[in-house]
Structures are given as C-alpha cells and as structure tokens.
PQR file with spaces between the fields and no chain letter, atoms N, CA, C, O and H, PARSE charges and radii, in Angstrom:
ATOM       1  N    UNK     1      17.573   60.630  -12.352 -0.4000 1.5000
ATOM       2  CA   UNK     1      18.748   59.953  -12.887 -0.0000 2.0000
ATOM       3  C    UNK     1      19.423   59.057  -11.856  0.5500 1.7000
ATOM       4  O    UNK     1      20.335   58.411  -12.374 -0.5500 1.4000
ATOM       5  N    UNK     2      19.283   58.857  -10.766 -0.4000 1.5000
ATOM       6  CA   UNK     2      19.246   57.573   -9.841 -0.0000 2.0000
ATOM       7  C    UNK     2      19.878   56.593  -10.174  0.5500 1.7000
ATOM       8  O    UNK     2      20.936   56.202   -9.680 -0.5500 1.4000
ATOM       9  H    UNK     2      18.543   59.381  -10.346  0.4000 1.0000
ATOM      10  N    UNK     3      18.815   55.770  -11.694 -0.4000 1.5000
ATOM      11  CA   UNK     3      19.542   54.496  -11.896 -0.0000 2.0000
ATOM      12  C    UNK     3      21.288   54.739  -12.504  0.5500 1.7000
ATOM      13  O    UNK     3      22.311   54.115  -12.221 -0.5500 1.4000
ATOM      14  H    UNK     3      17.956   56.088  -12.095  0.4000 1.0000
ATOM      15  N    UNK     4      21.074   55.830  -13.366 -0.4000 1.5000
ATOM      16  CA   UNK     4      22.324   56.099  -13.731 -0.0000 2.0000
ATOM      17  C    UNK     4      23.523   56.617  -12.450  0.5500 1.7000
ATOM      18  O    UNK     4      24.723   56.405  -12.624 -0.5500 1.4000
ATOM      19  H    UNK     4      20.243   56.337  -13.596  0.4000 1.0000
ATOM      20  N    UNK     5      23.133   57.128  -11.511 -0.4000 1.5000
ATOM      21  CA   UNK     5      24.434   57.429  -10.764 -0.0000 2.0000
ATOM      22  C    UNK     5      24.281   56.418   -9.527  0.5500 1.7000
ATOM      23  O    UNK     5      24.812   56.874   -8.515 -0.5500 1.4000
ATOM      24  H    UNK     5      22.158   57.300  -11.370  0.4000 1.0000
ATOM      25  N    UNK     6      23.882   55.572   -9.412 -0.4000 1.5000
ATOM      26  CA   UNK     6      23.921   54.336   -8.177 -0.0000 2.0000
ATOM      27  C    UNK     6      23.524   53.385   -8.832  0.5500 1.7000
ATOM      28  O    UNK     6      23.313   52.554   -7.948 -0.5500 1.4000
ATOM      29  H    UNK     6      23.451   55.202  -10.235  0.4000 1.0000
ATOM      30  N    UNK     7      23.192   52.769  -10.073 -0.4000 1.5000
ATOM      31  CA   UNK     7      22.617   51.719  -10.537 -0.0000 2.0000
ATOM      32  C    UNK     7      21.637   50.359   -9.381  0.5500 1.7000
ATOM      33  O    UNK     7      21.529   50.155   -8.172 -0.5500 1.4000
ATOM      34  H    UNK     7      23.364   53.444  -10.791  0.4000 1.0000
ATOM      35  N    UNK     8      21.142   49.760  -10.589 -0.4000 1.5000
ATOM      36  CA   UNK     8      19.933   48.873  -10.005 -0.0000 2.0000
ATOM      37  C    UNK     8      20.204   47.969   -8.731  0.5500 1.7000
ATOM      38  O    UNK     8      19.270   47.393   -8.172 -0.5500 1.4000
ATOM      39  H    UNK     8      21.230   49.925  -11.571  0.4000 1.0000
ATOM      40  N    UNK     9      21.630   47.856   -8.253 -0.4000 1.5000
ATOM      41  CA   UNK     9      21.680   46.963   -7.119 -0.0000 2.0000
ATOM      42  C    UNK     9      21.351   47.698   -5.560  0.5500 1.7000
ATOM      43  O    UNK     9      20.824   47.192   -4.570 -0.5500 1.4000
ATOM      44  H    UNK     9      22.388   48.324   -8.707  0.4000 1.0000
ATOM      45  N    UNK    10      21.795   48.860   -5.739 -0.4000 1.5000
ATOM      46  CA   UNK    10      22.027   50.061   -5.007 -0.0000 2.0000
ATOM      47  C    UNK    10      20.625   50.590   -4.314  0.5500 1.7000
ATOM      48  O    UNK    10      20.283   50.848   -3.160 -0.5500 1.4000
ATOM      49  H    UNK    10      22.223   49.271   -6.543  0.4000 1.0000
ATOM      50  N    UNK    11      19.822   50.625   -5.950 -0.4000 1.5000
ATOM      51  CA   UNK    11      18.375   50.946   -5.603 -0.0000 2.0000
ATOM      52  C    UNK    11      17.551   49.590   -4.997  0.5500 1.7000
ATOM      53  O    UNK    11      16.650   49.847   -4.198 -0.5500 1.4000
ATOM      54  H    UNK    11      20.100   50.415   -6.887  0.4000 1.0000
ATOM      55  N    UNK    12      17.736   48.532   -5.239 -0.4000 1.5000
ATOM      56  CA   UNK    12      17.132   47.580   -4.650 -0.0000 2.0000
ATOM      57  C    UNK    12      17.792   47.524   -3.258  0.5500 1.7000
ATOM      58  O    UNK    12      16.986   47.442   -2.331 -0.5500 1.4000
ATOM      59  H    UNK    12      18.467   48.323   -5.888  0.4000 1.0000
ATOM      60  N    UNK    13      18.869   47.548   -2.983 -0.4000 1.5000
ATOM      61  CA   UNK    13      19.721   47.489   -1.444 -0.0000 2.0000
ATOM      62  C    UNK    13      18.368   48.900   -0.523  0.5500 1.7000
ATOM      63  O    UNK    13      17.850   48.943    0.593 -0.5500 1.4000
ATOM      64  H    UNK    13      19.524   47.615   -3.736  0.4000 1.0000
ATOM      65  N    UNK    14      18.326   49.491   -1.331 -0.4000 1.5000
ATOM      66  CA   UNK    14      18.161   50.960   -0.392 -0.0000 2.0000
ATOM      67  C    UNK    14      16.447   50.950   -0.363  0.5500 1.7000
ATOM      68  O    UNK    14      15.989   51.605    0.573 -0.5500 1.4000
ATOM      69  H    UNK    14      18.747   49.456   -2.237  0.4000 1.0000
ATOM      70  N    UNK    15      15.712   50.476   -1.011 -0.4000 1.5000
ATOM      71  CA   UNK    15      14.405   50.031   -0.932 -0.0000 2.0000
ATOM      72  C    UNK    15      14.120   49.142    0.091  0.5500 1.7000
ATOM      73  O    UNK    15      13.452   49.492    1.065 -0.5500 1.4000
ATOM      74  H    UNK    15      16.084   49.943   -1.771  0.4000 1.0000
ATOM      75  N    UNK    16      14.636   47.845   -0.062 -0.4000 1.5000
ATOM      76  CA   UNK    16      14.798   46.513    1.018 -0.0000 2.0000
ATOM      77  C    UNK    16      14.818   47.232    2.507  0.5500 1.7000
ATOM      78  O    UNK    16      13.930   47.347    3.352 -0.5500 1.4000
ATOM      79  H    UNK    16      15.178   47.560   -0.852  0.4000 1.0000
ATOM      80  N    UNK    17      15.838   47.557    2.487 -0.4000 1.5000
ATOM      81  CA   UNK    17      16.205   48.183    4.066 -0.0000 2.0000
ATOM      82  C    UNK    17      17.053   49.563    3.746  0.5500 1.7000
ATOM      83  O    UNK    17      18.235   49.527    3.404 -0.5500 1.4000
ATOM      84  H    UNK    17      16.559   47.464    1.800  0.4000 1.0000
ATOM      85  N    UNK    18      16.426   50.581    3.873 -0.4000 1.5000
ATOM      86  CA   UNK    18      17.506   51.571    4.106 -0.0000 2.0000
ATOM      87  C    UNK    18      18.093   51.920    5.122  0.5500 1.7000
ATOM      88  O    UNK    18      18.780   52.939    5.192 -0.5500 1.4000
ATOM      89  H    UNK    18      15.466   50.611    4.151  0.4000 1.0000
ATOM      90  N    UNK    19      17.880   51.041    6.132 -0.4000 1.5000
ATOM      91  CA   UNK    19      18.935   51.672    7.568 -0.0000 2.0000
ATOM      92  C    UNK    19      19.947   50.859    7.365  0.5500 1.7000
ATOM      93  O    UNK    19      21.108   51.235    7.524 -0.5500 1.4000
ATOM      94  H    UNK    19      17.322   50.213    6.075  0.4000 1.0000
ATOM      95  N    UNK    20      19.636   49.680    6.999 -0.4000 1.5000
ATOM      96  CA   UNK    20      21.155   48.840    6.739 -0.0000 2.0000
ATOM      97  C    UNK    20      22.495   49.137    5.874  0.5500 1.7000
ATOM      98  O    UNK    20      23.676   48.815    6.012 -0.5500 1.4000
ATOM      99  H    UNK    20      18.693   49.374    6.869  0.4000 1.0000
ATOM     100  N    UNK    21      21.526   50.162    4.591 -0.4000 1.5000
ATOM     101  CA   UNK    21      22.555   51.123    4.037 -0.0000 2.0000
ATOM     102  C    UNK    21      23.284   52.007    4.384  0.5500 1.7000
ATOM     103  O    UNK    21      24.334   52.201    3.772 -0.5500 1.4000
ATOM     104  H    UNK    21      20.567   50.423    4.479  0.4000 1.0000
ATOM     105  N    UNK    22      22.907   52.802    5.494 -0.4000 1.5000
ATOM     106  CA   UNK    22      23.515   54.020    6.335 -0.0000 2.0000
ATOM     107  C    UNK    22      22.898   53.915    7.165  0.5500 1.7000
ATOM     108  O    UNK    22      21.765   54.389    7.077 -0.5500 1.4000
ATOM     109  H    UNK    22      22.054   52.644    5.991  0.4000 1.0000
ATOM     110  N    UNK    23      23.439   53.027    8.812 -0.4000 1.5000
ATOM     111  CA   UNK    23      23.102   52.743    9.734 -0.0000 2.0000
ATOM     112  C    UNK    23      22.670   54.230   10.578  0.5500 1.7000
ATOM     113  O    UNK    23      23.239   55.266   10.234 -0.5500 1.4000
ATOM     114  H    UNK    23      24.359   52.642    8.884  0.4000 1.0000
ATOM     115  N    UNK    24      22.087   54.247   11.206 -0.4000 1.5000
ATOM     116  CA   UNK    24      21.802   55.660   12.482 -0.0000 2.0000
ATOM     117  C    UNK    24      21.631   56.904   11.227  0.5500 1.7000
ATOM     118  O    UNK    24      21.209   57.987   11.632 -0.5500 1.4000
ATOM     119  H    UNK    24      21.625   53.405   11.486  0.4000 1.0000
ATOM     120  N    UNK    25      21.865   56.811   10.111 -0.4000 1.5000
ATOM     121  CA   UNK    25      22.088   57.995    9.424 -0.0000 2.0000
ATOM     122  C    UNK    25      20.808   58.420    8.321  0.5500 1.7000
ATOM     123  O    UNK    25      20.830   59.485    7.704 -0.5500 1.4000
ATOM     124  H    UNK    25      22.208   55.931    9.782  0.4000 1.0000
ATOM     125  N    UNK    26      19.687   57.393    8.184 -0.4000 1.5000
ATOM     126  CA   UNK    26      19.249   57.550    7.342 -0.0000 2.0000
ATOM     127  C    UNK    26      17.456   57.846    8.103  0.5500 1.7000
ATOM     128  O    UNK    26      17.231   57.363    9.213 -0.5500 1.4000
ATOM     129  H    UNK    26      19.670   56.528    8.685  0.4000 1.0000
ATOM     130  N    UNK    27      16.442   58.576    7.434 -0.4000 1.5000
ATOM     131  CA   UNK    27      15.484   58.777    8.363 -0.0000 2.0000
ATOM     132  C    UNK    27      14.276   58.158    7.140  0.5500 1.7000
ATOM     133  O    UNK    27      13.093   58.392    7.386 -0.5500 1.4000
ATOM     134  H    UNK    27      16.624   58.968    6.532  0.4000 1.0000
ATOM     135  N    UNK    28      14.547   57.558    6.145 -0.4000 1.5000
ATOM     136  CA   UNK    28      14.008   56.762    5.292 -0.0000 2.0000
ATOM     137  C    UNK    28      12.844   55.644    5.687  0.5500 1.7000
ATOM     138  O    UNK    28      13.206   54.752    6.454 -0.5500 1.4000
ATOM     139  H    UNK    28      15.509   57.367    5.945  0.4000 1.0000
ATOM     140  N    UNK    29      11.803   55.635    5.330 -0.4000 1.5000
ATOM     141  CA   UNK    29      10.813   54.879    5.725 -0.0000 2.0000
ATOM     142  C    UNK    29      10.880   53.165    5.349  0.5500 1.7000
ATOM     143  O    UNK    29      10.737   52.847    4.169 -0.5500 1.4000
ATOM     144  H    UNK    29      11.509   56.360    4.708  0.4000 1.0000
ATOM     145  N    UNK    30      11.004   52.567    5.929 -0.4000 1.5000
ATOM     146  CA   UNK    30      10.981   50.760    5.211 -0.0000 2.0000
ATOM     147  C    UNK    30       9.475   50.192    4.802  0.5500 1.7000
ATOM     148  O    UNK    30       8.620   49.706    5.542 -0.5500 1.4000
ATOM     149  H    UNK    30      11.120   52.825    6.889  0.4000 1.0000
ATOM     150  N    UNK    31       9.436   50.478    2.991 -0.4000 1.5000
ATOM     151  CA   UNK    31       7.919   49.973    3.079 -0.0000 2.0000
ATOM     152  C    UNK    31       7.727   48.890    3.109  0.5500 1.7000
ATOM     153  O    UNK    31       6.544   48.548    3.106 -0.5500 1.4000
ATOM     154  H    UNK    31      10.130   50.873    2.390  0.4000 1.0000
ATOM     155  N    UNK    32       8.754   47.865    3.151 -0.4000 1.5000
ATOM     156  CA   UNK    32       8.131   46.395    3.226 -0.0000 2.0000
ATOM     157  C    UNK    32       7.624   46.070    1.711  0.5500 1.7000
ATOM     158  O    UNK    32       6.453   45.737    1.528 -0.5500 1.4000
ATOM     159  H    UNK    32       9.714   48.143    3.153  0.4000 1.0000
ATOM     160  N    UNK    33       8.559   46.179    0.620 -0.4000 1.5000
ATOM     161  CA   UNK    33       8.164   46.270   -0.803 -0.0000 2.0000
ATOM     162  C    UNK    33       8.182   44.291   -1.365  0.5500 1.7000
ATOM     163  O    UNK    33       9.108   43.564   -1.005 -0.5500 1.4000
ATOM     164  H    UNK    33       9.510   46.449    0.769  0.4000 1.0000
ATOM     165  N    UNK    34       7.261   43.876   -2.051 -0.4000 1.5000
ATOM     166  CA   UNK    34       7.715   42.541   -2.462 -0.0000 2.0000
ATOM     167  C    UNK    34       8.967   42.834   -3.283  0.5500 1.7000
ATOM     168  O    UNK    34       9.295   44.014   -3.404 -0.5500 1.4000
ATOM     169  H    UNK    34       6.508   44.466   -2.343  0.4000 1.0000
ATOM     170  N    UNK    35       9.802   41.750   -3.938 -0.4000 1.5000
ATOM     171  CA   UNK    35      10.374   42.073   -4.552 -0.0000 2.0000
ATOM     172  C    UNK    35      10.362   42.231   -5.963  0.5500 1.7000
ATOM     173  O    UNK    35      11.312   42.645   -6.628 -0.5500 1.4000
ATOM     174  H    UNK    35       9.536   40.791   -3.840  0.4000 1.0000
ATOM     175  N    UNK    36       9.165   41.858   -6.429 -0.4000 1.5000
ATOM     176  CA   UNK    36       8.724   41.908   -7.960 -0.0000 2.0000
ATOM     177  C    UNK    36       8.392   43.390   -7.951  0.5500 1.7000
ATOM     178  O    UNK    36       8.492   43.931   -9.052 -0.5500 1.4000
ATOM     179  H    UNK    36       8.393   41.522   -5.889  0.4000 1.0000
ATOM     180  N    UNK    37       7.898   44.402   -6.611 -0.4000 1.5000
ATOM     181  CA   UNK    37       7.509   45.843   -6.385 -0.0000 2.0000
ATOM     182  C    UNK    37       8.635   46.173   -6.583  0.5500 1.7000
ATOM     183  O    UNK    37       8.965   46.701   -7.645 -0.5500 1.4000
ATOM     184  H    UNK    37       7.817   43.963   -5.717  0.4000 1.0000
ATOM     185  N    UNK    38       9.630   45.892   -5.423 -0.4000 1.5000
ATOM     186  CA   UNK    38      11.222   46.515   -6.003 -0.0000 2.0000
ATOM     187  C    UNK    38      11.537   46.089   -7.350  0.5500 1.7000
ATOM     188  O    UNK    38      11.803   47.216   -7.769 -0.5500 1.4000
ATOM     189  H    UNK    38       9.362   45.463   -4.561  0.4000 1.0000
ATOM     190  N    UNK    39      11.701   45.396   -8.281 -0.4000 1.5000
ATOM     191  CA   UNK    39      12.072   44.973   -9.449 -0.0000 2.0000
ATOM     192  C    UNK    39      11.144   45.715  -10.536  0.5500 1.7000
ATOM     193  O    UNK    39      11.399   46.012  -11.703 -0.5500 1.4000
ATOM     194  H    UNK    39      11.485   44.481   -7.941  0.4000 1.0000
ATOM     195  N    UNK    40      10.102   45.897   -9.845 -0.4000 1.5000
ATOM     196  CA   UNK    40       8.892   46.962  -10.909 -0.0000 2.0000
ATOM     197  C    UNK    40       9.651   48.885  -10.949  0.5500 1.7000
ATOM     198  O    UNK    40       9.958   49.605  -11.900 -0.5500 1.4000
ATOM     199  H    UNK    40       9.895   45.656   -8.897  0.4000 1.0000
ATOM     200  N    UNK    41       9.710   49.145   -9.149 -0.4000 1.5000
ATOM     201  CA   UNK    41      10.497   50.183   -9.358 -0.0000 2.0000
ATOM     202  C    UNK    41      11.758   50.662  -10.160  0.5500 1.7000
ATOM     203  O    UNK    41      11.721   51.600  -10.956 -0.5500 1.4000
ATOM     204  H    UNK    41       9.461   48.560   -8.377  0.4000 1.0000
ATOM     205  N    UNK    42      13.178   49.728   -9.794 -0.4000 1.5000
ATOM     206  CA   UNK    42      13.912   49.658  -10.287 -0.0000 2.0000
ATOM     207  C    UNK    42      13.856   49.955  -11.779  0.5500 1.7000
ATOM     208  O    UNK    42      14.715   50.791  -12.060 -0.5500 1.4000
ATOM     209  H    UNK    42      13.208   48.966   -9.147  0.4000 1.0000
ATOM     210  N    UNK    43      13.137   49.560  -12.848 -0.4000 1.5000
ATOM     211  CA   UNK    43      12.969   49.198  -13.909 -0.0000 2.0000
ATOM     212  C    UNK    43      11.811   51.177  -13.938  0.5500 1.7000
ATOM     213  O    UNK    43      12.251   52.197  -14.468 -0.5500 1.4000
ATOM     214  H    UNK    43      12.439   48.881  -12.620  0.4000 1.0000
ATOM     215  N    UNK    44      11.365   51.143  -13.705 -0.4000 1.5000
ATOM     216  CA   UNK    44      10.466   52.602  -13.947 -0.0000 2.0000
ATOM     217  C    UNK    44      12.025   53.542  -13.766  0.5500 1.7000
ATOM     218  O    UNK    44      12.407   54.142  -14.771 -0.5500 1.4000
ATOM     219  H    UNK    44      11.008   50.314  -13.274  0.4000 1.0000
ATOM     220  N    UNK    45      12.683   53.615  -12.774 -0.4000 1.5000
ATOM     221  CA   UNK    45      13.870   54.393  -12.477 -0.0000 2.0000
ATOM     222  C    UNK    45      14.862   54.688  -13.545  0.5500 1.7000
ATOM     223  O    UNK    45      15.525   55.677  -13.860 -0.5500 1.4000
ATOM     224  H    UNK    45      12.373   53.128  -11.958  0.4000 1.0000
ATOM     225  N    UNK    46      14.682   53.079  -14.133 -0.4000 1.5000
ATOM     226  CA   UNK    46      16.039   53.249  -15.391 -0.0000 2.0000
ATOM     227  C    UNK    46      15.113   53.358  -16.434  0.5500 1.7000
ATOM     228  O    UNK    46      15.809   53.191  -17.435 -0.5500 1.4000
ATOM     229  H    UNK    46      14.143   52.276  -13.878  0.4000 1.0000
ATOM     230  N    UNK    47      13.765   53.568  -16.861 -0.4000 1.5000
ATOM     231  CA   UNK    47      13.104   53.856  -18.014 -0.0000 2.0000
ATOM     232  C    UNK    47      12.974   55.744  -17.826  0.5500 1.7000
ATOM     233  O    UNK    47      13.314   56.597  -18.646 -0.5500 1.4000
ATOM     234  H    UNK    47      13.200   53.703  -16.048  0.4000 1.0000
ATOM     235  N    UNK    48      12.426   55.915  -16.593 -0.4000 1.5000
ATOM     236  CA   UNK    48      12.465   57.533  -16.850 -0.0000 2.0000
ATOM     237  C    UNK    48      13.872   58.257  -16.666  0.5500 1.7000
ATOM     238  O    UNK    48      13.911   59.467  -16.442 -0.5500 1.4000
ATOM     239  H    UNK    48      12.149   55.223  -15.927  0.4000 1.0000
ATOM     240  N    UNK    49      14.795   57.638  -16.747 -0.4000 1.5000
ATOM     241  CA   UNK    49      16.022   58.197  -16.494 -0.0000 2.0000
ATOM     242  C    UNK    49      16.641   58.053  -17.821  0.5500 1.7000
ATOM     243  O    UNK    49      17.496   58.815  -18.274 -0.5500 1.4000
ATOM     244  H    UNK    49      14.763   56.656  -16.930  0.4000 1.0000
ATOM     245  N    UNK    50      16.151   57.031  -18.409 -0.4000 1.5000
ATOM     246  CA   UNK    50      16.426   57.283  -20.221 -0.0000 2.0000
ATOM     247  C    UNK    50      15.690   58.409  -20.956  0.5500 1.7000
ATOM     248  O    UNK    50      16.009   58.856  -22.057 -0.5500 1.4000
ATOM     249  H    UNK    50      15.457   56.412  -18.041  0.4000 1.0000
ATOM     250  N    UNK    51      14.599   58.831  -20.147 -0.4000 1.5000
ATOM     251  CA   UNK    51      13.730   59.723  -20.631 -0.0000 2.0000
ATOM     252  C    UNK    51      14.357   61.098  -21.114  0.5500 1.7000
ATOM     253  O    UNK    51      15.088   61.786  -20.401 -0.5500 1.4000
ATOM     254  H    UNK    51      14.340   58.467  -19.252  0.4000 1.0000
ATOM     255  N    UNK    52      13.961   61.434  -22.485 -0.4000 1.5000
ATOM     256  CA   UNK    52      14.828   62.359  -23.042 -0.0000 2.0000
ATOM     257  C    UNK    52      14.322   64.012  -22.871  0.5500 1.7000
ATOM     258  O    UNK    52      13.588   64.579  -23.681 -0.5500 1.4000
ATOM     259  H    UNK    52      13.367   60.875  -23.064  0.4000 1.0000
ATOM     260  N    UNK    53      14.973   64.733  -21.444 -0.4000 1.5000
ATOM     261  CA   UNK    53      14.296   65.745  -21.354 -0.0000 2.0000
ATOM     262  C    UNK    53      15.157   67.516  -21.700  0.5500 1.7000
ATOM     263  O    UNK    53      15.191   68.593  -21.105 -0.5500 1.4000
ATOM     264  H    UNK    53      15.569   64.273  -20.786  0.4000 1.0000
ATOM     265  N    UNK    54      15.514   67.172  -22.498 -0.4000 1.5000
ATOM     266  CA   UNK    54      16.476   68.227  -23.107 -0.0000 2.0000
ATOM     267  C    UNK    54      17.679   68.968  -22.414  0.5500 1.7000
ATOM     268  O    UNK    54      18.245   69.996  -22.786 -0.5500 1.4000
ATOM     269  H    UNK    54      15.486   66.297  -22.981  0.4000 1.0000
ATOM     270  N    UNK    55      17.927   68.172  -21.293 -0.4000 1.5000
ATOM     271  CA   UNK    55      19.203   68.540  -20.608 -0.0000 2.0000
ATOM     272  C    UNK    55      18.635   69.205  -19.401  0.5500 1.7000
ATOM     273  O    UNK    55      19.281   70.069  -18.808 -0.5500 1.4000
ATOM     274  H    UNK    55      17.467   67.338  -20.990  0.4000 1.0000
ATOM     275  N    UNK    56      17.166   68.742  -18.929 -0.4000 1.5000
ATOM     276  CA   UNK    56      15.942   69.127  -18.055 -0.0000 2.0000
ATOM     277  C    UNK    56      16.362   67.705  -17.009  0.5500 1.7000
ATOM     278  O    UNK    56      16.278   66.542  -17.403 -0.5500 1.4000
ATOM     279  H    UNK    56      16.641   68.040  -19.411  0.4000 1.0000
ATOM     280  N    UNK    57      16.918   68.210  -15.325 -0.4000 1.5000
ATOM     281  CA   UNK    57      18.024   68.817  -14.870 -0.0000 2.0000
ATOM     282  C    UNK    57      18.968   69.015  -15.121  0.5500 1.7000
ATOM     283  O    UNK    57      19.502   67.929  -15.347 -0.5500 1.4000
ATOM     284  H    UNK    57      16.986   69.154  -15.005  0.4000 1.0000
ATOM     285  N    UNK    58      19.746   69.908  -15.276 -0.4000 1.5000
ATOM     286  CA   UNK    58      21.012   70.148  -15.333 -0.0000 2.0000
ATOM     287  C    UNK    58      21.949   68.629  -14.410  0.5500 1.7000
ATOM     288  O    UNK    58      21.601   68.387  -13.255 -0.5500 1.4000
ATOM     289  H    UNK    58      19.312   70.790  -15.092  0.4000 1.0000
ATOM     290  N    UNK    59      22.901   67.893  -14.972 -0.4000 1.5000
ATOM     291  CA   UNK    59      23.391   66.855  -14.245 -0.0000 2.0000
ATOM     292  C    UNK    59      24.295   67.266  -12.915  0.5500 1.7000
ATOM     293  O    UNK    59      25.162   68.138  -12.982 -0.5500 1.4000
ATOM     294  H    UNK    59      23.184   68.090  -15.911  0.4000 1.0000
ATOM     295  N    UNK    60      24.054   66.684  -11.946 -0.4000 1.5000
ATOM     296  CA   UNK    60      24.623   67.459  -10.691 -0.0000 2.0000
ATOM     297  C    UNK    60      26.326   67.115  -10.782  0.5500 1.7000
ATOM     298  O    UNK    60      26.918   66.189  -11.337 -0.5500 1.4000
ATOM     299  H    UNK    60      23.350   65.976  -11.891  0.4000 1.0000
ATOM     300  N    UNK    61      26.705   68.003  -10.174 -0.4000 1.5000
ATOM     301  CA   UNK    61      28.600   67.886  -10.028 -0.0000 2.0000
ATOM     302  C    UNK    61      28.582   66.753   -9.082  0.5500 1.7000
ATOM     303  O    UNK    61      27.646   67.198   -8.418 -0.5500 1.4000
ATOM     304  H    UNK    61      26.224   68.754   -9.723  0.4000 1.0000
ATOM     305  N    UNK    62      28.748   66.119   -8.745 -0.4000 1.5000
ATOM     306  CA   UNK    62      28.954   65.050   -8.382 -0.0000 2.0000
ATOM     307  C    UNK    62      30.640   64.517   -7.603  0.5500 1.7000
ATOM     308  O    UNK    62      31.210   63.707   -8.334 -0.5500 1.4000
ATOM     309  H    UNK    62      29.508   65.758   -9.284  0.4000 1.0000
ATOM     310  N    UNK    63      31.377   64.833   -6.394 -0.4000 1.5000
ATOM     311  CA   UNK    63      32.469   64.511   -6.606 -0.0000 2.0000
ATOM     312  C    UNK    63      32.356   62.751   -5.723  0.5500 1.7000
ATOM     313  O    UNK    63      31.546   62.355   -4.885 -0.5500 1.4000
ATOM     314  H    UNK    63      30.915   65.491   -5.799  0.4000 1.0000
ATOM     315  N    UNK    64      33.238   62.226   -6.207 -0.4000 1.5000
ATOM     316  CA   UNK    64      33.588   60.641   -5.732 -0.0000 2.0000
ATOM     317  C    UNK    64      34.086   60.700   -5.059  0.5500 1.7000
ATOM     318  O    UNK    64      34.497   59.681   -4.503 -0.5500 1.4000
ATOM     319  H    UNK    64      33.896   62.548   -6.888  0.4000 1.0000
C-alpha cells in the first residue's frame, strides 16, 4: 500500500536517488532505473495496492 500512503511522486523521488531523500540515513541501493522503469514501477505499486485482498494486511497505525 505504498502508493496509497506516500503517493507516486514520493515513489519516483525515492527510486531516482534515495540518499537524497534521507541524507546519511538511508542504506537503500541506487539502481540507476530509466525513467519509463520508474514510471513502469510506480504504476505496478498503485495497481497492486488497488488489489482487493480482504483486509490482507491489516492497515498500519500510522501517526503524522
């Protein structure tokens, strides 16, 4: 559920470069994705996250 709690800009920011997202903090690999790859991901993220799995995870508490 990803696309739903950070949406598609977020996930493309954090694909591109994830150290630039959380400098020193992140131990995330940079694959060097084209961006039609990121735009392919993105789009799989918000299709299986529509995916209807009967409340299969439980949605996390989440505080802001």
């Amino acid at each position: 559920k990803v696309y739903e709690r950070r949406g598609p800009q977020f996930i493309s920011a954090m694909i591109k470069d994830p150290q630039a997202m959380y400098p020193g903090e992140r131990k995330m690999v940079k694959y060097d994705f084209k961006d039609e790859d990121i735009d392919a991901l993105v789009a799989f993220f918000k299709w299986i996250g529509e995916t209807d799995l009967n409340g299969f995870p439980a949605k996390p508490n989440l505080k802001k």
